[in-house]
C-alpha positions as CSV (number, residue, x, y, z in Angstrom):
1,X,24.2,-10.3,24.8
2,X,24.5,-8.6,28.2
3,X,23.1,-5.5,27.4
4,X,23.1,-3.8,30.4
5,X,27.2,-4.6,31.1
6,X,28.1,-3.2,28.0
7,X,30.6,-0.2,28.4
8,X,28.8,1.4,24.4
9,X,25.3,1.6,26.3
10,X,24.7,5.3,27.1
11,X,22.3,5.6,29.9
12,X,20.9,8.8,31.2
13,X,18.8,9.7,34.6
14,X,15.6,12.5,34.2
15,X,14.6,12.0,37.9
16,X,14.6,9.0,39.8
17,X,12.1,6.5,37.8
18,X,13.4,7.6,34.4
19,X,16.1,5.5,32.1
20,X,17.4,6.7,28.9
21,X,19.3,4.5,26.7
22,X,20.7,4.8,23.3
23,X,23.4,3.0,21.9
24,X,24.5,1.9,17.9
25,X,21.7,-0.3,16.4
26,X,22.2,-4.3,15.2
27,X,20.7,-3.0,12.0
28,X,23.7,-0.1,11.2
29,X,25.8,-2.8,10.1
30,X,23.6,-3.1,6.9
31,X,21.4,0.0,6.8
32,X,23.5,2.6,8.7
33,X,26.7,4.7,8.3
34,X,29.9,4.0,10.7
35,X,29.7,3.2,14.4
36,X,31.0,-0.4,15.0
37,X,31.1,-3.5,13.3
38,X,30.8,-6.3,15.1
39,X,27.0,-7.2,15.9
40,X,27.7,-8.5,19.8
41,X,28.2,-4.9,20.4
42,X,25.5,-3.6,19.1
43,X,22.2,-3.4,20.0
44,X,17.9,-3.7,19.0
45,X,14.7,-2.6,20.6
46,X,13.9,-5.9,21.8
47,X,17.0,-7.0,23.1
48,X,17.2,-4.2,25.8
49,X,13.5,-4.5,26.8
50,X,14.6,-7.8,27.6
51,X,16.9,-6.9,30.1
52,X,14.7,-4.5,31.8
53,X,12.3,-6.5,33.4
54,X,9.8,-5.0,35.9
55,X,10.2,-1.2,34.4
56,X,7.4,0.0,32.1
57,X,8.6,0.9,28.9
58,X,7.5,3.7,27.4
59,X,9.8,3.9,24.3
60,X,11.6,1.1,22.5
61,X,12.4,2.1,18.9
62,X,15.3,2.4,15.8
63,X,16.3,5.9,15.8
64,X,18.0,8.0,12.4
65,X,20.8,9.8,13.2
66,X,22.4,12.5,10.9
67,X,26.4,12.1,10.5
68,X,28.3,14.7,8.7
69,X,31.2,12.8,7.0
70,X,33.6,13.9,4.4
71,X,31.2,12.7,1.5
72,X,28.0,14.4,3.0
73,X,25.7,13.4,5.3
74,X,24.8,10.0,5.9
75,X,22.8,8.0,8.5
76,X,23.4,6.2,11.1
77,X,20.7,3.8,13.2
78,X,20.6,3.6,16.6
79,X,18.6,1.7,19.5
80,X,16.3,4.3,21.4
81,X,14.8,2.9,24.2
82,X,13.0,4.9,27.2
83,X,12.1,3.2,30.7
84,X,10.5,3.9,34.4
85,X,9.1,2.6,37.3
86,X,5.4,0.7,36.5
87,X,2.3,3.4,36.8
């Protein structure tokens, strides 16, 4: 999976060193509520640590996600993952 190419990866920059990146988790399928259901677009911890050689990562984890639905609130699980520049 190219992780980084993917158009559902939401990446945010807090300063020049500093990546953001959250993005449906592999596990929502399962475990979660909604978000998409095929598992080559989604994502895991360890699969986008793995594209991010040479950063320092500082945050790599499943994340619980309230979604209001029709039904009451559910969860969703996403991939959370926080990078920057080595120390």
């Amino acid at each position: 999976m190219e992780t980084t190419e993917q158009a559902a990866w939401d990446e945010r920059y807090s300063g020049p060193d500093l990546v953001w990146g959250a993005g449906h988790d592999r596990d929502n399928i399962t475990r979660g509520h909604g978000g998409p259901q095929d598992p080559d677009r989604l994502y895991t911890p360890a699969a986008v640590t793995a594209e991010l050689d040479g950063l320092s990562i500082r945050r790599a984890e499943q994340v619980m996600r309230p979604v209001t639905t029709p039904e009451g609130e559910r969860t969703a699980i996403d991939t959370l993952v926080r990078a920057g520049r080595p120390a």
